[in-house]
C-alpha positions, 0 to 999 in steps of 0.5 A: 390798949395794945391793939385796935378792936373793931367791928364796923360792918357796911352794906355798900352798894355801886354800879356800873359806869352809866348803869350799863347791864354789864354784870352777867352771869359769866362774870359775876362768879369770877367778879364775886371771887376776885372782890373777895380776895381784894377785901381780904388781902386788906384784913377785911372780911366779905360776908356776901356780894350780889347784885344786878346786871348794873350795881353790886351789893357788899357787906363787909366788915372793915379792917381796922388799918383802912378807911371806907374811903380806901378800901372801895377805891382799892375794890373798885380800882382793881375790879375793873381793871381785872375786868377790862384784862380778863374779859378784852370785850369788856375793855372799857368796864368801869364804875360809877364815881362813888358808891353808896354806904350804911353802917349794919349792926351785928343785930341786923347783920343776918337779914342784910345779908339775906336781902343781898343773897336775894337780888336778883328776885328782888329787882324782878320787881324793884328798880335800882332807882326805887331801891336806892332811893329808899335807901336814902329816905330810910337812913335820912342821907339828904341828896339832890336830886340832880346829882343822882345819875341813876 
């Protein structure tokens, strides 16, 4: 085959440094935008981007010239330094090391993307803590829990 076919979509979420509530309103717009482009320019494609004051959610599809691995260090790597430029008082914005991914199925793609459209309902009711941890039990990812900074 001539060409590489793919159609690998993730649900990917990360937070802030220190899970500081550092996400609001007058930068999630611009972010949001900024995120997109950097999937993009890497022949991905961003299908939604929310999130809370402290993390973000993403659902993606992946290109197929660039590993998970790649392309979140590209997003998270320009992101905060375009933060730390555009917003001087947030001059010491940054990511926690790592992120969280799961694989979504073209089937399930409609309803994670609804769930991410909804997160700022949702965590008027759930915290970061519950529902990343309900992310792991659901998709059988082991952790200890001494590693979980969250």
């Amino acid at each position: 085959m001539p060409h590489s076919l793919t159609d690998l979509v993730v649900h990917v979420i990360f937070s802030t440094k220190g899970r500081c509530p550092l996400l609001d309103d007058a930068l999630k717009p611009r972010l949001f935008a900024y995120v997109k482009a950097i999937v993009q320019a890497h022949g991905g494609r961003l299908h939604n981007i929310n999130g809370a004051e402290d993390h973000l959610h993403l659902l993606l599809s992946l290109p197929t010239t660039m590993a998970l691995a790649d392309l979140m260090r590209l997003v998270k790597g320009r992101s905060s330094h375009w933060i730390r430029q555009e917003f001087p008082e947030r001059r010491h914005f940054g990511w926690q090391n790592g992120y969280a991914a799961f694989s979504v199925s073209r089937s399930r793609l409609s309803r994670v993307y609804e769930y991410i459209a909804r997160q700022p309902d949702h965590h008027k009711k759930v915290t970061f803590r519950e529902e990343f941890l309900a992310f792991l039990r659901k998709h059988e990812i082991s952790y200890d829990e001494k590693f979980l900074k969250i």
